[in-house]
MIPADREN-455516 format. One line per 8 residues: number of its first residue (from 1); for each residue x, y, z of N, C-alpha, C. Coordinates in Angstrom, 3 decimals. Layout:
% residues N
NUM> X,Y,Z,X,Y,Z,X,Y,Z ~ ...
***
This chain:
% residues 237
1> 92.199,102.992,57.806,93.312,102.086,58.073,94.513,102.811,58.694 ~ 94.790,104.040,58.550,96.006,104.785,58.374,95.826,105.006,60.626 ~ 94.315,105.175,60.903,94.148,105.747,62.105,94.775,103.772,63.051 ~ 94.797,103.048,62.202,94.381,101.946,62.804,96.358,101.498,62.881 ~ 96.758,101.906,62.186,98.378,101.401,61.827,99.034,102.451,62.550 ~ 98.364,103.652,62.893,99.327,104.301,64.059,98.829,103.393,65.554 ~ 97.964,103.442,65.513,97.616,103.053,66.806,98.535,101.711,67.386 ~ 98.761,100.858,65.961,99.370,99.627,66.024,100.987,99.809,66.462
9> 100.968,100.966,65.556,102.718,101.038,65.677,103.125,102.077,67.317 ~ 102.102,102.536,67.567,102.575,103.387,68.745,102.498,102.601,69.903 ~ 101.842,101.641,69.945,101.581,100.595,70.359,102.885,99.264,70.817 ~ 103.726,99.304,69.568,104.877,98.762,69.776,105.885,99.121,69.846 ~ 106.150,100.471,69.900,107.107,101.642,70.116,107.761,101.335,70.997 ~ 108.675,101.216,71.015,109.687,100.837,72.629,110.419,101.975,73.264 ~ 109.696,103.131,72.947,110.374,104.261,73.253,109.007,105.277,73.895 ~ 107.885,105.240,73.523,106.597,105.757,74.018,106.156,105.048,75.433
17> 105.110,106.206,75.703,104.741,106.293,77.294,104.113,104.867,77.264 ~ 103.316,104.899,76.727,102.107,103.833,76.317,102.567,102.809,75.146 ~ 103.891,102.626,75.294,104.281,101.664,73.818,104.444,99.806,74.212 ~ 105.676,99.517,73.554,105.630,98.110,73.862,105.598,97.654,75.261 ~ 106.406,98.106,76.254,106.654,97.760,77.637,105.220,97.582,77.904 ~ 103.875,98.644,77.669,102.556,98.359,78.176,101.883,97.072,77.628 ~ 102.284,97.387,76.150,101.663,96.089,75.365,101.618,94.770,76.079 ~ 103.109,94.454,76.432,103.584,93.379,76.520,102.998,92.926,78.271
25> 103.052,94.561,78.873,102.703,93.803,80.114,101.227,93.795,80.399 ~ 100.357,94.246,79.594,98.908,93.777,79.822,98.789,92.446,79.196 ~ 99.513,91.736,78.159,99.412,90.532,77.674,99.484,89.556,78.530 ~ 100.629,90.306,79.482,101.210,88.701,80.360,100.209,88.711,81.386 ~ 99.951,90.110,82.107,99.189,90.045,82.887,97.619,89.317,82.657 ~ 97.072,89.592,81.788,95.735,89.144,80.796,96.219,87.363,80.612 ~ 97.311,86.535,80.433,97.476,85.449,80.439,97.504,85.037,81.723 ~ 98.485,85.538,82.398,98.532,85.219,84.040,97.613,85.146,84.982
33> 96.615,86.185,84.710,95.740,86.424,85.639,94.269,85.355,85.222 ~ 94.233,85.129,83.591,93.292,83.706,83.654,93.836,82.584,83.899 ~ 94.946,82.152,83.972,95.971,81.019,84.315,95.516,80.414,85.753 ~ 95.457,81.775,86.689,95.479,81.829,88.121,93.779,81.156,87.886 ~ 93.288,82.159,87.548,91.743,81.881,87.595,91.325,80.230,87.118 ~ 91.641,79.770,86.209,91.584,78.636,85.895,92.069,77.488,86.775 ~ 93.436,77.818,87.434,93.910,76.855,88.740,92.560,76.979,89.842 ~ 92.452,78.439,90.211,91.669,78.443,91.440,90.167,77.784,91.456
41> 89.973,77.978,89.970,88.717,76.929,89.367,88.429,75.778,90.021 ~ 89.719,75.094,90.014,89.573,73.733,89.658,90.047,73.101,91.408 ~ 90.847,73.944,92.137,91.186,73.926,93.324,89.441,74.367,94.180 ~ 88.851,74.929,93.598,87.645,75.095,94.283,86.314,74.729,94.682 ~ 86.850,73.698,93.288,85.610,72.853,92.809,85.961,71.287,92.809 ~ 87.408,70.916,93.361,87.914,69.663,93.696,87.969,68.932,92.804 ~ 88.674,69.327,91.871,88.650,68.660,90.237,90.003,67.710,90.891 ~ 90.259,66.952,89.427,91.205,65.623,89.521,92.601,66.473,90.124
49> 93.003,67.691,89.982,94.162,68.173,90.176,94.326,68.335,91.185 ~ 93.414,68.476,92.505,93.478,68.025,94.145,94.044,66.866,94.271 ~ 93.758,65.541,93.587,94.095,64.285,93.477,95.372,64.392,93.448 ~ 95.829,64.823,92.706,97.118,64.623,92.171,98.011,65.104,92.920 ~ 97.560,66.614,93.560,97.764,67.095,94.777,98.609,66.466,95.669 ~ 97.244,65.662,96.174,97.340,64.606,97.827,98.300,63.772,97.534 ~ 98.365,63.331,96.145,99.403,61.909,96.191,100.616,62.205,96.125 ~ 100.630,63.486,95.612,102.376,63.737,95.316,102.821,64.608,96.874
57> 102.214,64.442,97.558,102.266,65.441,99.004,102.725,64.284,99.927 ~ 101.996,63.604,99.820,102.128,62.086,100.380,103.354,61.171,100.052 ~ 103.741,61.566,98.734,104.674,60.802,98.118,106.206,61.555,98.593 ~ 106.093,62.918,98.816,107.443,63.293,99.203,107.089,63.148,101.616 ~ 106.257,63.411,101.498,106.260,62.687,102.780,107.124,61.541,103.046 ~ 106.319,60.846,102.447,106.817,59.389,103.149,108.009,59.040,102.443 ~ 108.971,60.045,101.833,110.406,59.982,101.621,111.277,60.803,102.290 ~ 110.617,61.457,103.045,111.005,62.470,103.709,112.410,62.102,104.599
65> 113.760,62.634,104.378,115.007,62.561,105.521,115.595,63.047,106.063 ~ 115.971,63.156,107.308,116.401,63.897,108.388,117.251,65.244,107.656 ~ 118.493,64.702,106.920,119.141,66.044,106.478,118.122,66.745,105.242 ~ 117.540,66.179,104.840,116.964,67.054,103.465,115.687,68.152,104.554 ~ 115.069,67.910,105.464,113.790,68.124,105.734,114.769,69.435,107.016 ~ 116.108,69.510,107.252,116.616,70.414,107.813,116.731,71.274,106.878 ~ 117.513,70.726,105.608,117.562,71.907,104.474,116.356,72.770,104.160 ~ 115.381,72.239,104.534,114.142,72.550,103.809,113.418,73.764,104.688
73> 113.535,73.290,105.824,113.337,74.633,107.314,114.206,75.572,107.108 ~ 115.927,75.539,106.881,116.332,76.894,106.584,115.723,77.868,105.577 ~ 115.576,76.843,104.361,115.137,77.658,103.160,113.569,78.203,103.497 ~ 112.767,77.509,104.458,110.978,77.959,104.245,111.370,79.010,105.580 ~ 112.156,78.830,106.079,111.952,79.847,107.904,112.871,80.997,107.182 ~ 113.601,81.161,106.264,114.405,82.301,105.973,113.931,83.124,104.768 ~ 112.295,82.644,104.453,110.978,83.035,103.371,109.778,83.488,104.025 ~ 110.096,83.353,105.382,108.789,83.466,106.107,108.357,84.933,106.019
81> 107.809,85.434,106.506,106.886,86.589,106.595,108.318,87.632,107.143 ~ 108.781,87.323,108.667,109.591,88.520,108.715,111.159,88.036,108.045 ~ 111.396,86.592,107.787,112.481,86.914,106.250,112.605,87.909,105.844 ~ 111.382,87.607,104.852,111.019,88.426,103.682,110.637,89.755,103.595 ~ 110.586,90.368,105.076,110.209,91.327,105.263,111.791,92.095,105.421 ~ 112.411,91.681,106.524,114.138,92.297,107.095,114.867,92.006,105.458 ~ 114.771,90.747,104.836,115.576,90.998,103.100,114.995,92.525,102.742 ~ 114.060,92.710,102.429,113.294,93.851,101.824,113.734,95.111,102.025
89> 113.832,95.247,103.226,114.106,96.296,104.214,115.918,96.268,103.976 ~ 116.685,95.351,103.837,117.809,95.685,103.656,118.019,95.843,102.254 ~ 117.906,95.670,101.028,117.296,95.784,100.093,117.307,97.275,99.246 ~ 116.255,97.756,100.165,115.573,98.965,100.009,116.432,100.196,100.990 ~ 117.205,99.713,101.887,118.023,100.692,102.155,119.549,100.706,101.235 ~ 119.950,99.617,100.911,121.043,99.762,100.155,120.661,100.242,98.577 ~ 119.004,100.033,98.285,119.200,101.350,96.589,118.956,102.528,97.216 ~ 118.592,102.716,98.442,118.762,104.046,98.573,120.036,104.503,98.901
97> 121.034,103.942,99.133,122.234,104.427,99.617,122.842,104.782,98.245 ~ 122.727,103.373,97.273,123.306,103.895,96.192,122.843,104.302,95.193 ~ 121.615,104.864,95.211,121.240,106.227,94.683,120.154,105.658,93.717 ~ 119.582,104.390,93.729,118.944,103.819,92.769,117.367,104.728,93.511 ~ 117.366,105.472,94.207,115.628,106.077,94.970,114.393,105.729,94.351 ~ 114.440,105.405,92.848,113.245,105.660,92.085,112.623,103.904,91.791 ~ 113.663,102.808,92.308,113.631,101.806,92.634,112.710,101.224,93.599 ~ 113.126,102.257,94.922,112.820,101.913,96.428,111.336,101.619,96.248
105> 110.484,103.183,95.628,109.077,102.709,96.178,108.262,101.963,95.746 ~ 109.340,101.190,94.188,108.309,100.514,93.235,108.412,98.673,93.988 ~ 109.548,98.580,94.378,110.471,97.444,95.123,109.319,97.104,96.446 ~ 109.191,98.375,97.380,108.958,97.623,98.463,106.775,97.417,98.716 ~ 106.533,98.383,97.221,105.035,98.261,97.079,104.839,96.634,96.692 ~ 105.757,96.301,95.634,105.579,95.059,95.068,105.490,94.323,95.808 ~ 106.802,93.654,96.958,106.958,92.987,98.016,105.388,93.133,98.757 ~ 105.629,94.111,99.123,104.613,94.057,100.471,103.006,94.115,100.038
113> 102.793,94.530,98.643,101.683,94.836,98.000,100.683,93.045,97.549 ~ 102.024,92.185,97.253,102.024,90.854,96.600,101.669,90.373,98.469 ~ 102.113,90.383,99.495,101.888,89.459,100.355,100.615,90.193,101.189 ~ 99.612,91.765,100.701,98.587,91.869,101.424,97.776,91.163,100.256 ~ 98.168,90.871,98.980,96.577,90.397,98.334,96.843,88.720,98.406 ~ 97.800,88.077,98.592,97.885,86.656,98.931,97.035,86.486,100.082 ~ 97.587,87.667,101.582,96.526,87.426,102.718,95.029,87.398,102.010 ~ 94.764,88.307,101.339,93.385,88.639,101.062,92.979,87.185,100.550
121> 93.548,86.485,99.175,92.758,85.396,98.609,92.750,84.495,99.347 ~ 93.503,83.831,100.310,93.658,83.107,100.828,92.384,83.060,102.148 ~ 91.773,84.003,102.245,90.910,84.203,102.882,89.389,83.862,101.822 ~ 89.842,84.113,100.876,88.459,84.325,99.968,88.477,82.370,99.395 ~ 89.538,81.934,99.259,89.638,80.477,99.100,89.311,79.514,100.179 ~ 90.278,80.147,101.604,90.137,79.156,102.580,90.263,77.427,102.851 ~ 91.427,77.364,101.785,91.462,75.647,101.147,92.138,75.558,102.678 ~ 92.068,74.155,102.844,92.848,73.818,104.394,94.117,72.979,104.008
129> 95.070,73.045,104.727,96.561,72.612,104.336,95.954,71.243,104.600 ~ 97.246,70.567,104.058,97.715,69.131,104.437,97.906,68.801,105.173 ~ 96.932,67.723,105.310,96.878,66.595,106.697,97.807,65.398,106.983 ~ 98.928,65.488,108.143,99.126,64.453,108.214,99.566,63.158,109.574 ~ 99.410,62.241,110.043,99.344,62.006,111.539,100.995,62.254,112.158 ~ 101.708,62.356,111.169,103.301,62.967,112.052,103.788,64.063,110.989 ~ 102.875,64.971,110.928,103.084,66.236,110.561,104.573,66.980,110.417 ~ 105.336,67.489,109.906,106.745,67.956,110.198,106.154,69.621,110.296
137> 105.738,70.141,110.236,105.178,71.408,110.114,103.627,71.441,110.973 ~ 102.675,72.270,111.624,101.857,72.363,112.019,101.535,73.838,112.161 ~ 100.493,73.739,110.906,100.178,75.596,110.575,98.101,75.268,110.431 ~ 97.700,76.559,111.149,96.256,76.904,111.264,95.743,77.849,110.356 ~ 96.490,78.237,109.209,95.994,78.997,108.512,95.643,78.634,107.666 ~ 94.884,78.987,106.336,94.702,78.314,105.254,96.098,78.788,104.127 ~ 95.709,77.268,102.937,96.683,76.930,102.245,96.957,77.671,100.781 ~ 95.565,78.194,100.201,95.916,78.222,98.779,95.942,80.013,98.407
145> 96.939,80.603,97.966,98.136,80.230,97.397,98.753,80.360,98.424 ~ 99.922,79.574,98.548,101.112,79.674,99.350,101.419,81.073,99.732 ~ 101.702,81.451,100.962,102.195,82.451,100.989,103.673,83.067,101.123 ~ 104.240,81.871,101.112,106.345,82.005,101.259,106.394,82.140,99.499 ~ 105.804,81.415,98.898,106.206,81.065,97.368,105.508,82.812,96.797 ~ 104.496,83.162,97.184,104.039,84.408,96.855,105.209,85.275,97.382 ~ 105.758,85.366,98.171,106.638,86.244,99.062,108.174,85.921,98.296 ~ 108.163,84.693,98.156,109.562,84.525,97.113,109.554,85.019,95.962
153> 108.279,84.971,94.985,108.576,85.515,93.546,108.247,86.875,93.593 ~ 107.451,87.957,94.704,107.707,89.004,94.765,108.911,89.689,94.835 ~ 109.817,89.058,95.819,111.254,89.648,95.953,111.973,89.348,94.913 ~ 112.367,87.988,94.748,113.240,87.557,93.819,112.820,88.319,92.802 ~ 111.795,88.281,92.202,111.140,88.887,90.779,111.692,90.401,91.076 ~ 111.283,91.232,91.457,111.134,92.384,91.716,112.780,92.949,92.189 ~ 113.857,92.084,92.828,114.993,91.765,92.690,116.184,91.999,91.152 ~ 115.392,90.980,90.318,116.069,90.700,89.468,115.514,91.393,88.853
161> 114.611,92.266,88.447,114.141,93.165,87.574,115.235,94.729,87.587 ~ 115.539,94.682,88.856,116.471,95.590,88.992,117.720,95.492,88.659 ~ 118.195,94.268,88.651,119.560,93.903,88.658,119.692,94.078,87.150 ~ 118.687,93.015,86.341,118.581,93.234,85.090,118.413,94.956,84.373 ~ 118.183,95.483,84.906,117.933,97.171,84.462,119.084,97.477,84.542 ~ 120.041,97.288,85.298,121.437,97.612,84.801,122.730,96.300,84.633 ~ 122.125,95.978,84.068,122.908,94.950,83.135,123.053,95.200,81.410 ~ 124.047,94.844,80.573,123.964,94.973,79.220,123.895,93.431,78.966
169> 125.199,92.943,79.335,125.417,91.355,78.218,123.820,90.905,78.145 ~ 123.448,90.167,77.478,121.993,89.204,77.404,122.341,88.321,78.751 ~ 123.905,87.463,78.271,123.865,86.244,79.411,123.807,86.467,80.639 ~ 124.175,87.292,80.947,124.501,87.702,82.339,122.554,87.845,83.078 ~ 122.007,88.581,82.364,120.680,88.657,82.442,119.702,87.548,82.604 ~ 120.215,86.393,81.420,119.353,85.183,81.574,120.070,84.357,82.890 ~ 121.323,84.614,83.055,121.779,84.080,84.283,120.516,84.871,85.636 ~ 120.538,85.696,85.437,119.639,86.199,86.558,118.361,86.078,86.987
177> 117.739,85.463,86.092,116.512,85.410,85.834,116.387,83.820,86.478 ~ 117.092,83.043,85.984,117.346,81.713,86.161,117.556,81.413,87.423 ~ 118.766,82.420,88.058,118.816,82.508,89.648,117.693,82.485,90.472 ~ 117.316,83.673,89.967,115.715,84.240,90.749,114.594,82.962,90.452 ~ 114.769,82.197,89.240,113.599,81.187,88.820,114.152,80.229,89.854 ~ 115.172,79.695,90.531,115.802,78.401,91.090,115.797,78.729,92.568 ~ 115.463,80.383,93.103,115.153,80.261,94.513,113.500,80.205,94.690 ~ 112.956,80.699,93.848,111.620,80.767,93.785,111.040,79.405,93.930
185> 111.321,78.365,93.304,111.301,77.236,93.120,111.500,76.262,94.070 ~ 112.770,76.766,95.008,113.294,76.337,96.336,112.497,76.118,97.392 ~ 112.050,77.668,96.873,110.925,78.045,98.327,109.580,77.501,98.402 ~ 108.941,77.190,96.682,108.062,76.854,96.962,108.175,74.683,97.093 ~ 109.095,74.711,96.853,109.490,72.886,97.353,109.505,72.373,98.737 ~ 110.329,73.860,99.548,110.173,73.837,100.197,109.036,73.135,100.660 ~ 107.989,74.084,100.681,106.884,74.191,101.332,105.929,72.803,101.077 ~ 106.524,72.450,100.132,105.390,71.241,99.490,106.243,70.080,100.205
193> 107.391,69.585,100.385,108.021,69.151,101.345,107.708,68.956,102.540 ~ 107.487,70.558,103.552,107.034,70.172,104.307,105.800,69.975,104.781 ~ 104.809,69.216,104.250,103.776,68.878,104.205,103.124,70.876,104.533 ~ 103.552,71.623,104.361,102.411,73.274,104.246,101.804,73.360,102.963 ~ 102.181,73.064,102.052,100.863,73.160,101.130,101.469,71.934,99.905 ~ 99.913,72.263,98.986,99.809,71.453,97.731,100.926,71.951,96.987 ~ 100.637,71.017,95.333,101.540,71.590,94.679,100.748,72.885,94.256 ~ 99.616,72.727,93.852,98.673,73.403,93.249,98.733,74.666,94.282
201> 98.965,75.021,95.501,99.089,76.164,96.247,100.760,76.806,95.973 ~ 101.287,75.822,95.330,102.774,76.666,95.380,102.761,77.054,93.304 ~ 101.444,76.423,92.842,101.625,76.902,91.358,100.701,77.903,91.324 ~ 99.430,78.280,92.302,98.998,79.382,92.413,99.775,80.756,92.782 ~ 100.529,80.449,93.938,101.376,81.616,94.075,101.879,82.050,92.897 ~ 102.979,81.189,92.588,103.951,81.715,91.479,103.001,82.177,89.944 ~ 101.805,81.940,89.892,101.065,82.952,88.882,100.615,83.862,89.116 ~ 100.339,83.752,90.497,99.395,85.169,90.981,100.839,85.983,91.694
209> 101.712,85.686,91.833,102.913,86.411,91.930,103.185,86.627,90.757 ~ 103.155,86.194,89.566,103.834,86.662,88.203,103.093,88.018,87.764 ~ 101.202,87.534,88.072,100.505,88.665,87.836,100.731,89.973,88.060 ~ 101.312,89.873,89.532,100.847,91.135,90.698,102.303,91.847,90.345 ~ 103.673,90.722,89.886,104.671,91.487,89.416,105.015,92.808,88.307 ~ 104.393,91.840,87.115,104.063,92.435,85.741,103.343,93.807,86.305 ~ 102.256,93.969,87.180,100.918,94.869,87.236,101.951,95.906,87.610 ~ 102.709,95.762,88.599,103.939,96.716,89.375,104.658,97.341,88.087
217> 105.202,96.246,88.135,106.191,96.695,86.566,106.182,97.472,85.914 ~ 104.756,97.231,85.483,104.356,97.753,83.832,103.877,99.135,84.365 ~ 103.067,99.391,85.630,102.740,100.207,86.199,103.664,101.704,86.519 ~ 104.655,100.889,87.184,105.824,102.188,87.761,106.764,102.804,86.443 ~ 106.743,101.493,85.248,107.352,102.234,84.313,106.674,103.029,83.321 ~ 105.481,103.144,83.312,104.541,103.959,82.539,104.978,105.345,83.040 ~ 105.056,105.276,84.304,104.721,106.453,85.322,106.334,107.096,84.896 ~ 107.167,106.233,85.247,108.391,106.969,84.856,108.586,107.270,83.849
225> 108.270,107.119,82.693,108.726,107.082,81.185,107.500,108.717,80.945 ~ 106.193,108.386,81.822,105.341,109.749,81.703,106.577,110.860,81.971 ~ 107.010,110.739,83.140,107.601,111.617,84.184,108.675,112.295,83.369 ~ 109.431,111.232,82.446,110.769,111.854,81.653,110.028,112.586,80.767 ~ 108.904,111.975,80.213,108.366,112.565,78.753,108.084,113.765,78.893 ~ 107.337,114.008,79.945,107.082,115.680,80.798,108.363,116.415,81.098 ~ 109.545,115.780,81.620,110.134,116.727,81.761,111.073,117.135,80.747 ~ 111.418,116.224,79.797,111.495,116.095,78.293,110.761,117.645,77.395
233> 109.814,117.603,77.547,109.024,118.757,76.853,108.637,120.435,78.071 ~ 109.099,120.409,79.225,109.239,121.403,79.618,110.889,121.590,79.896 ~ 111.760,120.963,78.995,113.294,121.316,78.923,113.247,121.816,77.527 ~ 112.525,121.362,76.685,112.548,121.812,75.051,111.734,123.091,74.841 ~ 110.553,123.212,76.348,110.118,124.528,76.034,111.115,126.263,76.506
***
């Protein structure tokens, strides 16, 4: 028992290489990543949740109005691929300016790491966007997961993870999070708006973006927390 209650407690250590931060992020990841699997299930196999899909796609269609459907192009054309790419890039030069460096390479893997495996599934799915005879959008690629909404919760996420790392108050933090949850959200309305994808392609992203976040996360801080721990014990030697 005694081998089994360290393991437990080192395990939730919030101060070890391998402690809670890992715990917590193989959990989410291990939830997230069957979450995804279970959507893509059912998106693949044309279960009732396609249905539900088409009608609610249809339903903001045909409400669709001149000023809202302008709002909606700034927000999806300023998410697009090189958006999201020039944000990144400015981003990643201003923590390097101000000295955050150890930020940069975990920041722009995430970003850019999250929109080569969206290309990838989206290839391995091949769902076809939304059809419609006065289209407001007209895209040839395939739909599922979104790829602006993948590209939004990479940044934003990966954003506010930083911001939050140097923050103390709590509120200020849940303010941030909330921010980052309300553009993410934007972007993927966007998109469902303009007739570019389902809902179900903008709720795939944002899990398989939650996944690919956590994986980063949990990943770069293992590595750093190794990195102190090492240099931790060749300062004590």
């Amino acid at each position: 028992m005694k081998p089994v209650k360290s393991f437990v407690q080192a395990r939730l250590s919030r101060e070890g290489v391998l402690g809670l931060h890992l715990t917590l992020g193989i959990l989410f990841l291990s939830l997230a990543t069957w979450t995804f699997a279970d959507l893509a299930e059912d998106v693949a196999n044309g279960e009732p949740l396609t249905i539900s899909d088409a009608r609610f796609s249809n339903w903001l269609h045909a409400h669709a109005t001149p000023w809202l459907t302008k709002v909606m192009l700034v927000i999806t054309n300023l998410h697009s691929t090189v958006g999201i790419t020039t944000m990144s890039l400015l981003v990643a030069i201003y923590l390097w300016r101000r000295k955050f460096r150890r930020w940069v390479l975990g920041f722009l893997v995430t970003v850019y790491g999250g929109m080569l495996l969206n290309f990838w599934l989206k290839g391995v799915f091949q769902r076809a966007r939304p059809h419609f005879d006065d289209p407001l959008l007209i895209l040839s690629s395939y739909s599922f997961p979104s790829g602006h909404t993948m590209a939004a919760t990479m940044f934003y996420g990966a954003l506010s993870a930083i911001i939050i790392s140097q923050l103390r108050d709590w509120r200020w933090k849940i303010l941030t999070i909330l921010a980052a949850s309300l553009m993410i959200s934007l972007v993927g309305f966007s998109r469902i708006y303009l007739g570019a994808h389902y809902l179900s392609d903008v709720l795939g992203a944002i899990i398989e973006g939650a996944a690919w976040l956590t994986l980063c996360l949990t990943a770069f801080e293992t590595m750093r927390r190794r990195r102190r721990g090492g240099s931790s014990l060749k300062h004590n030697e």
